[in-house]
C-alpha positions in Angstrom: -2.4 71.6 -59.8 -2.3 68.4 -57.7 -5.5 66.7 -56.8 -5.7 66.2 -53.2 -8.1 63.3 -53.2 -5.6 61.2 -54.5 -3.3 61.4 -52.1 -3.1 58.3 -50.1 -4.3 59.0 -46.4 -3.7 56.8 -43.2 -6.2 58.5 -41.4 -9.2 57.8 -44.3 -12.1 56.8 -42.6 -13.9 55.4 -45.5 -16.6 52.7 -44.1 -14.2 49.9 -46.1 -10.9 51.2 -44.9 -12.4 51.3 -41.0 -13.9 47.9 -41.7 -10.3 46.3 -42.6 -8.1 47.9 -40.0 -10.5 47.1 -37.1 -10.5 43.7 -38.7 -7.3 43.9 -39.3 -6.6 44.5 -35.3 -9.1 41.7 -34.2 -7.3 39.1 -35.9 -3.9 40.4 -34.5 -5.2 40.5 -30.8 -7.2 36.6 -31.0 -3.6 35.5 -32.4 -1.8 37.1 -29.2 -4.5 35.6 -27.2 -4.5 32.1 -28.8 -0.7 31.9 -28.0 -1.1 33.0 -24.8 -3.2 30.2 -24.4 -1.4 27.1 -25.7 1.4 28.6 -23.5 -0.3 28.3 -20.7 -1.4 24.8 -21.6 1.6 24.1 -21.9 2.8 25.1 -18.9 0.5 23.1 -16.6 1.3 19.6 -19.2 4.8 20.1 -18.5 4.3 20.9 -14.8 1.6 17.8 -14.6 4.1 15.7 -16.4 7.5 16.4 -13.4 4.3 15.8 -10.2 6.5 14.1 -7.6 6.2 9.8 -7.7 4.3 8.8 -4.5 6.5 6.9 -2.7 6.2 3.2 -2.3 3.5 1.7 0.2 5.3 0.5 3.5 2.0 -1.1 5.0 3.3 -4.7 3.4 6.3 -4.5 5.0 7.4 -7.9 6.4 7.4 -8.2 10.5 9.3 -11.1 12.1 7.4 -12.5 14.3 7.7 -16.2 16.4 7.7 -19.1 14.5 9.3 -17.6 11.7 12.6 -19.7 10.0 15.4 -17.4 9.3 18.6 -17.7 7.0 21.3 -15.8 8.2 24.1 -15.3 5.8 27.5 -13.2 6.4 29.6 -13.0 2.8 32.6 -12.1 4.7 32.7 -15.1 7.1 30.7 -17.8 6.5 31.7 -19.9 9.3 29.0 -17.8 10.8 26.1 -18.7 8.6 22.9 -20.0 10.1 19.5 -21.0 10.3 17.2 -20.0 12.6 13.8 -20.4 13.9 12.1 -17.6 16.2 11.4 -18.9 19.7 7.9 -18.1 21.3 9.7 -15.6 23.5 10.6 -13.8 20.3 14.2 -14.6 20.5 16.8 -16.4 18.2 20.6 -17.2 20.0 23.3 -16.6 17.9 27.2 -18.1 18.1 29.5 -16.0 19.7 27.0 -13.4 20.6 24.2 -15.0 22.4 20.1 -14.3 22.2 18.7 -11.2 19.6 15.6 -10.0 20.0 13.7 -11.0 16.4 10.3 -10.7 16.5 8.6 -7.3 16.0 11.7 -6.3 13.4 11.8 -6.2 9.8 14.6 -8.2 8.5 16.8 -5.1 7.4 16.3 -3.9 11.1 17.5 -7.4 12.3 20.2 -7.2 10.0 21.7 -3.7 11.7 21.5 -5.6 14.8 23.2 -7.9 14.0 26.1 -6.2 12.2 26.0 -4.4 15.6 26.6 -7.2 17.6 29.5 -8.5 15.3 30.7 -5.4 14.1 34.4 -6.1 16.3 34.7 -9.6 14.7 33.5 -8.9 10.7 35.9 -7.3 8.3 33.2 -7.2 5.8 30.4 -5.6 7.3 27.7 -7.4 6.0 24.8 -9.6 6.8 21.7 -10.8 5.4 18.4 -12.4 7.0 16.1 -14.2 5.0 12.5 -15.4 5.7 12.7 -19.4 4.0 9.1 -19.8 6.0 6.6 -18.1 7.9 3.2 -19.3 9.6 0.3 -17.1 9.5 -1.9 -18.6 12.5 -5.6 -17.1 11.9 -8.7 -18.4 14.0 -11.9 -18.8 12.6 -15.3 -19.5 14.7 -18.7 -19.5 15.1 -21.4 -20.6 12.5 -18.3 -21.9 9.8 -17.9 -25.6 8.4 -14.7 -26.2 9.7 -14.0 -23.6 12.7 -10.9 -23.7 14.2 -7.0 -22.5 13.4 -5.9 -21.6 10.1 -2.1 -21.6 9.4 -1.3 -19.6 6.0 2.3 -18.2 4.7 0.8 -14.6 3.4 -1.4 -12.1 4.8 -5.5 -13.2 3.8 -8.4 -11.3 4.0 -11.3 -12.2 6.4 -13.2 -13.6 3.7 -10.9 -15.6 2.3 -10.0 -17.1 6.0 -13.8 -18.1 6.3 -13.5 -19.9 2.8 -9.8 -22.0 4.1 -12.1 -22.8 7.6 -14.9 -24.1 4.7 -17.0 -21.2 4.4 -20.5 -20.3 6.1 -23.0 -22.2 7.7 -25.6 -20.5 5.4 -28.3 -22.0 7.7 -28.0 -19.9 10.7 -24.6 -17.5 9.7 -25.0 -13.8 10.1 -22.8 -12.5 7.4 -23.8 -8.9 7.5 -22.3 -8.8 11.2 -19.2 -10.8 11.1 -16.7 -9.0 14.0 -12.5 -9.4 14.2 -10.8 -9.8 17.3 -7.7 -8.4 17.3 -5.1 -8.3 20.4 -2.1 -5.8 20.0 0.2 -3.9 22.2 -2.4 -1.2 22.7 -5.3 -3.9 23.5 -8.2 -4.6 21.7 -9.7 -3.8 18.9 -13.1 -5.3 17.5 -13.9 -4.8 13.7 -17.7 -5.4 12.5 -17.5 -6.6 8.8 -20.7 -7.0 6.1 -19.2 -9.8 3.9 -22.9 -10.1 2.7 -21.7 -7.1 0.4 -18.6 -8.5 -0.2 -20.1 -11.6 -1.6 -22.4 -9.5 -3.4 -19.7 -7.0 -4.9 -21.2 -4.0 -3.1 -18.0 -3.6 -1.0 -14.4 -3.3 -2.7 -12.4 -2.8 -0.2 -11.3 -6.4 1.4 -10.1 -6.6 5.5 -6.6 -8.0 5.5 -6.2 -9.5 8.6 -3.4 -9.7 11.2 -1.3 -12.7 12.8 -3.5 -14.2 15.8 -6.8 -12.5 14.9 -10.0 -14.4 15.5 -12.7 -14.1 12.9 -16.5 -14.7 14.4 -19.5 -15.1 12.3 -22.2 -14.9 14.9 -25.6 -16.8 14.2 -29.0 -15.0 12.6 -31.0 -13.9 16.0 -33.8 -16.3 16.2 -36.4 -16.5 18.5 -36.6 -20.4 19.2 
């Protein structure tokens, strides 16, 4: 006669067997839900890794503006290369097609111009304008060493155009109210700077300043 006890059973419910199966289980399910997780992960590394590049920053593009000496080179006929320097009225004169407008334009939109204006007389339709020197006319008053008009060949800060003019006059300069003048098409704009926190490192972020702006340090208020 067969003993039934030891037949195996599945469905024992012993206090060991239970133990092992539900243990069993819960190792299963936190394996399923560990993978899930470094999927995820890996999901949002990969999608981190292809975030768009931010396109380049346009806000140092170069403006023509007057004074500025230009190089004018055609590859396909240089007969018609030239040098030019921007008039005050913001106009160069070119050979066979007269006066282009210059100042205001980048140099690759005075180049379509150009190829505009030649475009019946160039087989190769190319030109190319160079900037060989540029003035940078800044002016600088008020309590400063050496007020007056600064000329530089790049873009400076309002700090560093007080420095060129020979810095402050530390007796009587307010620094923590210094104010830019600026004239543009839409009129004009004043700008209140603290280069006392600029000196002191309290302010990172440095005022580039235009062509043509004036930079005034007004005196400490006193009452004599």
């Amino acid at each position: 006669m067969t003993n039934v006890s030891t037949i195996p059973n599945d469905l024992d419910r012993s206090p060991n067997h239970t133990s092992a199966f539900v243990g069993g289980r819960s190792r299963t399910m936190l394996a399923t839900l560990a993978a899930a997780i470094l999927t995820v992960v890996a999901g949002c590394q990969t999608s981190q890794s292809k975030a768009p590049v931010e396109p380049a920053d346009q806000a140092n593009a170069i403006i023509l503006r007057e004074g500025d000496m230009l190089k004018i080179t055609f590859p396909g006929a240089p007969n018609l290369n030239d040098s030019q320097q921007i008039r005050r009225d913001g106009k160069i004169a070119l050979s066979m097609v007269g006066e282009v407008v210059a100042a205001g334009l980048t140099p690759a939109d005075l180049e379509k111009e150009i190829l505009k204006l030649y475009s019946s007389q160039l087989v190769t339709k190319e030109v190319t304008v160079t900037v060989t020197s540029s003035s940078f006319p800044i002016f600088v008053t008020g309590a400063v060493i050496r007020p007056g008009k600064i000329l530089s060949d790049h873009p400076i800060t309002a700090l560093e155009a007080i420095m060129e003019a020979g810095g402050f006059d530390y007796t009587k300069a307010n620094l923590g109210h210094v104010r830019v003048v600026r004239n543009g098409k839409a009129g004009t704009k004043n700008y209140t700077l603290n280069l006392k926190q600029a000196l002191e490192a309290k302010q990172s972020t440095p005022f580039y300043l235009k062509p043509s702006d004036i930079v005034y340090v007004p005196e400490k208020f006193s009452w004599f």
